[in-house]
N, C-alpha and C positions, 0 to 999 in steps of 0.2 A: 200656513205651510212654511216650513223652515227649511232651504236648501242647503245643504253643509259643503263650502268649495274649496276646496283643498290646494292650493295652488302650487303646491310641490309634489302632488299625485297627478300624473299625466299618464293620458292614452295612447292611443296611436294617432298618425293626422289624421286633418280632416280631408280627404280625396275631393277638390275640383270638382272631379269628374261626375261625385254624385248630384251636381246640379247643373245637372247638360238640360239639353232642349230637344223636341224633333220639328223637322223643317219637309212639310207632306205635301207635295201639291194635290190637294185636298180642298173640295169645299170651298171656303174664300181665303183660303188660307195664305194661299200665292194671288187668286182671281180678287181682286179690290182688296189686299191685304198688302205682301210682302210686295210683290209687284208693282211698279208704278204704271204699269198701260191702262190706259182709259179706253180701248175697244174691246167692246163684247165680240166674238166670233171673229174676230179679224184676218182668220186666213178660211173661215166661208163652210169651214168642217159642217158633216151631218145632210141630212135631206134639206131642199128649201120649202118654204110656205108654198101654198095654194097660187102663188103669183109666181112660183120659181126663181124670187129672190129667195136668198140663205137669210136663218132663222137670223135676229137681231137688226135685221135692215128693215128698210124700206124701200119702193120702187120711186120714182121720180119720173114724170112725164106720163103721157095717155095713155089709155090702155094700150093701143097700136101698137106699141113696144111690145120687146118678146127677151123673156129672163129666162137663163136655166143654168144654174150649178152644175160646174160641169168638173166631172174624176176620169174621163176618158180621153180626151185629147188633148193632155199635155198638160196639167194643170203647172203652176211655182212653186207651190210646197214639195218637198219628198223627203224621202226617207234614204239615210245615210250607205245604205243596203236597200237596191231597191229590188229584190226577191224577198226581203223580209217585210212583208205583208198581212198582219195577222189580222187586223180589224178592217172594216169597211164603212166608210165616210172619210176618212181623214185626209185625205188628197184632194182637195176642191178649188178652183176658183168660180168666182161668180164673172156668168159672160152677160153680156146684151148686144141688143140691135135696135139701132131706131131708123126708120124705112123711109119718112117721110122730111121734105127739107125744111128747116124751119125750129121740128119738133126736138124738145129737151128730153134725154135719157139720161139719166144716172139712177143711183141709191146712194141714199144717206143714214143716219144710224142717231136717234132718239138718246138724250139724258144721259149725256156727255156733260159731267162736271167740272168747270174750267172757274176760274178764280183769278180774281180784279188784280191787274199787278204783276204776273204771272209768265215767267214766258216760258213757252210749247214746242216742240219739235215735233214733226210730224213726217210722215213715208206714206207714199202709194205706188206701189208696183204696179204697172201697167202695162198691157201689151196691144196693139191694134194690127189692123187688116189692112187702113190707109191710114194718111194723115191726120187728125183730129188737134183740136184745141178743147185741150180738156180744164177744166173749172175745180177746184179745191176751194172748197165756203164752209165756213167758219159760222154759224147764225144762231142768233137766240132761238129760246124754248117757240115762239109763237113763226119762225121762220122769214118773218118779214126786215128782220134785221139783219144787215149783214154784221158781223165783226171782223171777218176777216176772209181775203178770197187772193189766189192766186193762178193764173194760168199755165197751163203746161203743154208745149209741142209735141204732140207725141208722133212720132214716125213711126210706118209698118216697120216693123224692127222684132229682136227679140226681145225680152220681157226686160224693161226699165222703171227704175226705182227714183220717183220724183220726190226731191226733199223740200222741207218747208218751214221756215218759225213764224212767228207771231206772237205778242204779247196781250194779254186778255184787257182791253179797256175797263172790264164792269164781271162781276160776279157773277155767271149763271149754272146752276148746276146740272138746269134743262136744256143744255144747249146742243146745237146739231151738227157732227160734220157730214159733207153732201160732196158728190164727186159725180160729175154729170159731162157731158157735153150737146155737140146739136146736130141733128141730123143733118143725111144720111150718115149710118158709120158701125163699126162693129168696133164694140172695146172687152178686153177682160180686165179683170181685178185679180192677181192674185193675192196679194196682204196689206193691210193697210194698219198704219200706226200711228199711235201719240201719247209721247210720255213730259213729264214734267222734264224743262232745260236742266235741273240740277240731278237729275234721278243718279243713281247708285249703281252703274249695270243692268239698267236698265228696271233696279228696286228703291222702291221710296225712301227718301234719306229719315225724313219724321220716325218710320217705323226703326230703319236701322239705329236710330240715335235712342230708341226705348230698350231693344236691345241688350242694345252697351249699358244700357244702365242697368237692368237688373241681373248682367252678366252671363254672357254661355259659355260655358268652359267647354263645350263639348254639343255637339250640333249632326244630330240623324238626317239622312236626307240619300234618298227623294222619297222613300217611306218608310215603314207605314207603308197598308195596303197597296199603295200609288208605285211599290218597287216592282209589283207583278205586272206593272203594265210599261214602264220606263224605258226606253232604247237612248241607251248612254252615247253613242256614237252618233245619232241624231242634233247630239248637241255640238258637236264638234261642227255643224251646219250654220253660216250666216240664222241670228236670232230668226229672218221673215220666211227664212226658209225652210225653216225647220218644219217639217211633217206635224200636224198635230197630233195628239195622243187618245186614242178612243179607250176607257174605260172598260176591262173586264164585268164589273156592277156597277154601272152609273148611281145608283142610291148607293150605293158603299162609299165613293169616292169622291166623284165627281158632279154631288145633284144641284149645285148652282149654275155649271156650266155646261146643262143637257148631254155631262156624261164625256165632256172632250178637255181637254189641257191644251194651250197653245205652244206649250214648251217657251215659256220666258226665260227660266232658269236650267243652264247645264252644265256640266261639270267647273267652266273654267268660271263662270260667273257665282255657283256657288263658293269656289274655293276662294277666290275675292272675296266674299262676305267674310269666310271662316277669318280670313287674313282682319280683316279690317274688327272683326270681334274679338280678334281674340281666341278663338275656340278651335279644340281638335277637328277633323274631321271623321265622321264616324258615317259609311257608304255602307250602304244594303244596295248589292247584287239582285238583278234579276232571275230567279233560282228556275223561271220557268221556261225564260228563253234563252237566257246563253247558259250555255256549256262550258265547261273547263277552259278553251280557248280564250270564249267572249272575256269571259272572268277574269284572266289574265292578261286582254289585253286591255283589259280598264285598268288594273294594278299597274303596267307597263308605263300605260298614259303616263299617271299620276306620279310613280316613283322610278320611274326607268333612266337612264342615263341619257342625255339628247345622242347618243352613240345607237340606241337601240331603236328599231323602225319607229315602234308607238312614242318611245322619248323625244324621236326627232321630228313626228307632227308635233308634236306639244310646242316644242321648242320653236318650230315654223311658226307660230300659232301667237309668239310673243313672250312665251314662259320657258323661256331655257331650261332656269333651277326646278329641279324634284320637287312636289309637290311632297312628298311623303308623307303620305299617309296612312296613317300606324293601325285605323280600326275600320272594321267590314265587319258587317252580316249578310248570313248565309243565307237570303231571303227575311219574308216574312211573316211570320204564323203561318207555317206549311202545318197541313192537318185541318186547316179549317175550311169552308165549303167556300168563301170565297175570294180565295187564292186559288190561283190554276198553279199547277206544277207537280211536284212528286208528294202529294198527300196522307204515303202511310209514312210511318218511321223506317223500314226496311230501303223503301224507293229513297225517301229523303236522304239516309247517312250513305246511299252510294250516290247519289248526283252531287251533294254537299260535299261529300268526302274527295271525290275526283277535280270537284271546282277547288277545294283548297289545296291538294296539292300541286292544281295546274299555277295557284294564285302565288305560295310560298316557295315555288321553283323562281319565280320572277324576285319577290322581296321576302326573304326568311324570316324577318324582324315583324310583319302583319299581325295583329292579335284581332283573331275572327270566333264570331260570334254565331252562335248557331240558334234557331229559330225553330220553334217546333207548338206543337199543343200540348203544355207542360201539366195541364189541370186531366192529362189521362197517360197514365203509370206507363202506357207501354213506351213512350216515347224516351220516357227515362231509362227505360229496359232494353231497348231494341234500338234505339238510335245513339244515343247517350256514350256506352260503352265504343261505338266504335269509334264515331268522331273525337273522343277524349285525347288523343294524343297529336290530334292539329289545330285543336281550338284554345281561346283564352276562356272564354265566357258560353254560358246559356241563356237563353233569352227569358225575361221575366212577366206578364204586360197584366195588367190589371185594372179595370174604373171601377170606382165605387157607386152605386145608384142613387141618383140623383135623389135631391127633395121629393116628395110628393105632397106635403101639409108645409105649412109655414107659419101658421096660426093657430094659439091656443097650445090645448097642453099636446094634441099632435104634432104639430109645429116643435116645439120642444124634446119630444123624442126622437126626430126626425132630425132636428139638431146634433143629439147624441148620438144618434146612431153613427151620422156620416163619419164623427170623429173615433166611434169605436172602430171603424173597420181599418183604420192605421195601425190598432196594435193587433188587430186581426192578421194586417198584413204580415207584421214585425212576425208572426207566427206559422205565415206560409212559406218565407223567404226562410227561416230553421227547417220547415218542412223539408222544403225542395233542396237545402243544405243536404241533412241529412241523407234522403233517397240519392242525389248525387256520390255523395262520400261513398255509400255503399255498392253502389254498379263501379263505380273506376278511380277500386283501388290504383296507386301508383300513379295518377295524375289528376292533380287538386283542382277543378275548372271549379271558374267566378261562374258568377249573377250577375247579368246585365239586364237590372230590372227598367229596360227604355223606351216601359211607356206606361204614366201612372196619370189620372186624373180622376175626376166627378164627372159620372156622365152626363151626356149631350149637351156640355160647355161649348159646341158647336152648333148648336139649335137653341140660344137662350142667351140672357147677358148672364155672367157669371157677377156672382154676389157675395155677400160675408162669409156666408157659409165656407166657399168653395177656398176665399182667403185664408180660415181657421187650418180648413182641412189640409192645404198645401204648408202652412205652418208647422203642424204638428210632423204630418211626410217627411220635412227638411230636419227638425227635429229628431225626429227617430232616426232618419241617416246619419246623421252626427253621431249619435250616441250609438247607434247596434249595425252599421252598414259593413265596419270592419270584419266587427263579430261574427258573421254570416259569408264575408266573402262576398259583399255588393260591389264589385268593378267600378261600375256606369250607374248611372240612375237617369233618366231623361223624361222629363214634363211634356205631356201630347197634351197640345200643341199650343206653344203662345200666340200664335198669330191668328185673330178673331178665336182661338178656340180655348183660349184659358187666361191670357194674362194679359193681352194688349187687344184695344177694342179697336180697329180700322172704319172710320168714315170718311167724305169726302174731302173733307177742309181740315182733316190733322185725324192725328192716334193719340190714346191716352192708357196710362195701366189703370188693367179692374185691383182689385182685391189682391186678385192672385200675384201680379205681376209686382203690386208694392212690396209683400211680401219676400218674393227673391230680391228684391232690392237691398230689405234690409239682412236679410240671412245671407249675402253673399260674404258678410265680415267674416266667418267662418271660415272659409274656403283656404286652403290651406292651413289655418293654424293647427295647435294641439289639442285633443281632446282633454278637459276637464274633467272625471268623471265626477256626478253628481251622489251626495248618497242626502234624501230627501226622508222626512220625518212625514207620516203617512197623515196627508190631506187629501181634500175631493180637487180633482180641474186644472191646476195648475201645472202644466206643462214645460219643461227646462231643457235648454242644453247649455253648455258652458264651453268656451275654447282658450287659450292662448295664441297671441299673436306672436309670434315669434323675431318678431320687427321692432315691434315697441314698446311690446311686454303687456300690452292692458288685457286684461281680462273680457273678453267677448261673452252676455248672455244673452241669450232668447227664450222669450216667456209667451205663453199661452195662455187665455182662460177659456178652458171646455164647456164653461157654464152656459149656458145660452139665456140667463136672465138673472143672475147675481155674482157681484161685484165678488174680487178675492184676494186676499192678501197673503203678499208671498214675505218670507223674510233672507235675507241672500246672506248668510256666514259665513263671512272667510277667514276659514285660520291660519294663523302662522303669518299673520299681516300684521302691520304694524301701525301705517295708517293706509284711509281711501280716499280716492278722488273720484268722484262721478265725472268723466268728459263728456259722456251724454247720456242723452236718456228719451228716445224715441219710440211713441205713442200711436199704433193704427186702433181706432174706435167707431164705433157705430153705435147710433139709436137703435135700429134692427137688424135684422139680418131678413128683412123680405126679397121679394124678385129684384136686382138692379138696384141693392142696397149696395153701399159704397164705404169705407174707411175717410175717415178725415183723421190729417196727423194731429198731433198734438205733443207738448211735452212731459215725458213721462217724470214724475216727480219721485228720489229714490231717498229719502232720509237717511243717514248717515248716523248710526249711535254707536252706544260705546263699546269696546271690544270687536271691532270690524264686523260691524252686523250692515244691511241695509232694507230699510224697509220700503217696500212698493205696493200700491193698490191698484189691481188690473180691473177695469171695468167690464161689464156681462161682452162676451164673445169679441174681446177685445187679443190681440197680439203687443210685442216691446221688445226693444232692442235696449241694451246697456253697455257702455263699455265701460271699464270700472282701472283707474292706474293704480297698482295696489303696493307702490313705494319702489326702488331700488332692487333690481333684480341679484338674485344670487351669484 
């Protein structure tokens, strides 16, 4: 295959923006992912067990003892609004009594992973009925060791928050924290905590430093499905206090954490992150519980003057300057069954439509994004036309279906398929062009296609395949996202769910995550456009840098079992320089198959040609200095 690069025929740029990310508390995605806390159920949400401890713990001491999770008299968590009430479990603390003198009560909490070296902060809110000397232990997997133990006076009082560190002597990832005292005595728990000394706002630094490296320009949050259940002003609550978040569909959202979020992450802790990566902020509104008001008083928060009520909590709060925040969505896949909210397209453009202009009375500068079930016409018909003249974008969201064979020559078409459904896509996003253009005449609304993956990259390691597929995605935005009018582009989700793997003792990128790594060269530069002499597999996009002149490509091979040679032409050069030439490969592409780098070797011959050999299902990055610019 012979690519023809022209390097005084330029595109349009390459938009940042089409290689944003979304950030869903979802799944593990926040829960032993982006979050650094180490407690399961830690403010007690949900029914308890058979023993009347809350689900994640355990009881400690004889049966005698008497446990019950208690939502009725007064628990520590709530809600920022406390008539806004919509789920039931999420206000709990766990109480006890132990009746007899002598006798140990507490609960401790199982496979707690802590590491040799380490140092821990920890919190236990507590409230009692008398005095108590209460016990904070630290103990390995088998409990008979202590590592670490501190006491705490507790006086009848209101609810008191005992802090603690320690530093882990020896590695266990079975290890137990236990909060007990002795009888007689009545204690409650409302939250208890522990995150790594160095954590991030309370988010693991390992995760946040992956990241930054394979770049977010642009960062959705708090969904995805997870915006129909989100109370933004919750978060403006001390992190232990915050109300937890019960799940509209626990298997939708939330089935590692029986359906509850502990709200780690809220507005001000997200925009930290956005701050520290780099990246836009792009917020999805709750389209089902607030109203026009709510809606604008999160815009307020975020971009209002510390003159204005919501500007000047913010400002109490430590953040004087505007957050400004340029993009929102108007929910999320309204239309579909599990999202609760305004579900036809009629209901939808008048609650959307009244949220945006309660949102752009606050900041006229907002480019909001509208949400709908785009794969049925009437949405484009009935909602489309009327929100057209307060919105920037339409919402786009698409997975492609996973493997099902991976061996043999099924295996092989299964290969192909994944990567034909990118220019499938390239064909839907003209589609929904089109039908677009023709409902609202006189105002030209983008695609905000923000949220593209291979499915259940959340139930599975992701593997070559999914590497290839995100290659080519990045690829085709480069070269046709302008064409089309693509805004936004955003990858669901990197955190355990597409590009960065989360276990105890570090995070590492799959496939996918190397991937953005190396495609983020693009970002910003010019488009190059490609005119390719017709072969099989070989996939291209080409940029300029506009900084240092080198020529940026990205190459593909769609083959799933034979090597391909590309030839790269550039005319109108004089001479080339290879400055790099970087190689992701693989043996296979099976379950948990993985890229090792290498250096990609690009031969240099006469008349500014260069030759390359990509190996079966392999990606390459090149940058190329092609002499003295004009």
């Amino acid at each position: 295959m012979t690519l023809h690069i022209d390097v005084t025929r330029t595109g349009g740029r390459i938009s940042p923006l089409w290689f944003g990310h979304n950030l869903e508390h979802t799944r593990s995605c926040v829960w032993r992912g982006l979050s650094a806390q180490l407690i399961r159920n830690r403010k007690f949400a949900g029914k308890p067990a058979r023993t009347g401890v809350a689900m994640d713990w355990y009881p400690i001491g004889p049966d005698r003892n008497w446990f019950w999770a208690d939502s009725e008299s007064g628990g520590y968590t709530v809600h920022y609004d406390p008539e806004d009430v919509r789920r039931t479990g999420e206000l709990v603390c766990q109480r006890m009594e132990c009746f007899v003198q002598g006798d140990v009560c507490g609960i401790g909490q199982r496979e707690v992973p802590l590491s040799e070296g380490r140092e821990y902060e920890g919190r236990v809110v507590m409230r009692t009925e008398q005095a108590l000397s209460v016990r904070v232990r630290v103990a390995g997997a088998d409990a008979s060791r202590t590592l670490f133990e501190e006491r705490f006076d507790v006086a009848p009082d209101d609810w008191r928050t005992c802090a603690f560190r320690f530093r882990m002597p020896a590695t266990d990832v079975h290890a137990r924290l236990e909060i007990a005292f002795e009888g007689p005595g009545r204690l409650a728990v409302g939250a208890v905590s522990l995150l790594p000394g160095d954590h991030f706002h309370g988010m693991r630094r390992d995760v946040v430093r992956l990241l930054k490296e394979m770049s977010v320009p642009i960062l959705r949050w708090p969904g995805g499905n997870f915006a129909g259940d989100y109370r933004w002003k919750d978060g403006l609550l001390d992190v232990d206090r915050r109300g937890p978040l019960a799940a509209f569909m626990e298997i939708e959202t939330l089935p590692h954490t029986r359906g509850v979020d502990n709200h780690e992450i809220g507005t001000d802790e997200f925009l930290a992150l956005c701050r520290e990566l780099g990246a836009e902020p792009f917020i999805s509104i709750n389209l089902a519980w607030d109203g026009p008001e709510g809606a604008a008083a999160w815009v307020e928060y975020c971009n209002g003057a510390a003159s204005t009520p919501w500007g000047k909590l913010r400002a109490g709060r430590g953040h004087v300057e505007p957050y400004n925040v340029t993009y929102w969505s108007l929910g999320n896949e309204l239309g579909y069954a599990h999202m609760e909210g305004p579900n036809s397209p009629v209901a939808y453009a008048e609650k959307a439509g009244a949220c945006a202009k309660a949102m752009h009375a606050v900041d006229p500068s907002l480019r909001l994004t509208m949400a709908g079930f785009w794969r049925n016409d009437a949405w484009f018909d009935d909602a489309l036309p009327v929100l057209a003249p307060q919105i920037d974008c339409f919402a786009h969201h698409w997975y492609t279906r996973n493997a099902k064979h991976y061996a043999g020559e099924d295996g092989k078409r299964e290969f192909r398929r994944i990567l034909k459904r990118v220019d499938e896509d390239l064909e839907d996003l003209r589609k929904y062009r089109a039908h677009a253009d023709a409902v609202t005449a006189g105002r030209h609304v983008g695609i905000s296609f923000d949220e593209w993956n291979v499915w259940y990259a959340w139930y599975r390691t992701p593997d070559v395949i999914d590497g290839v597929h995100a290659a080519c995605m990045l690829n085709m935005f480069c070269r046709s996202a302008e064409a089309v009018d693509m805004r936004i582009g955003c990858f669901f989700e990197p955190v355990n769910e597409g590009a960065i793997v989360v276990e105890p003792d570090g995070a590492r990128l799959t496939p996918v995550g190397k991937v953005f790594v190396l495609w983020k060269a693009h970002q910003g530069n010019t488009l190059i456009p490609l005119n390719a002499a017709a072969a099989p597999d070989v996939d291209a996009a080409a940029s300029r840098d506009q900084d240092s002149g080198e020529v940026v490509v990205t190459l593909v091979n769609r083959s799933p079992d034979e090597t391909r040679q590309a030839v790269l032409d550039f005319a109108n050069v004089g001479g080339l320089t290879v400055t790099e030439g970087v190689l992701l490969c693989a043996e296979n592409f099976l379950p948990a198959s993985d890229f090792t780098e290498e250096t990609l070797d690009a031969a240099v011959g006469e008349g500014g040609t260069l030759a390359v050999s990509l190996p079966k299902h392999s990606v390459a990055r090149i940058r190329v200095d092609c002499g003295p610019r004009d």
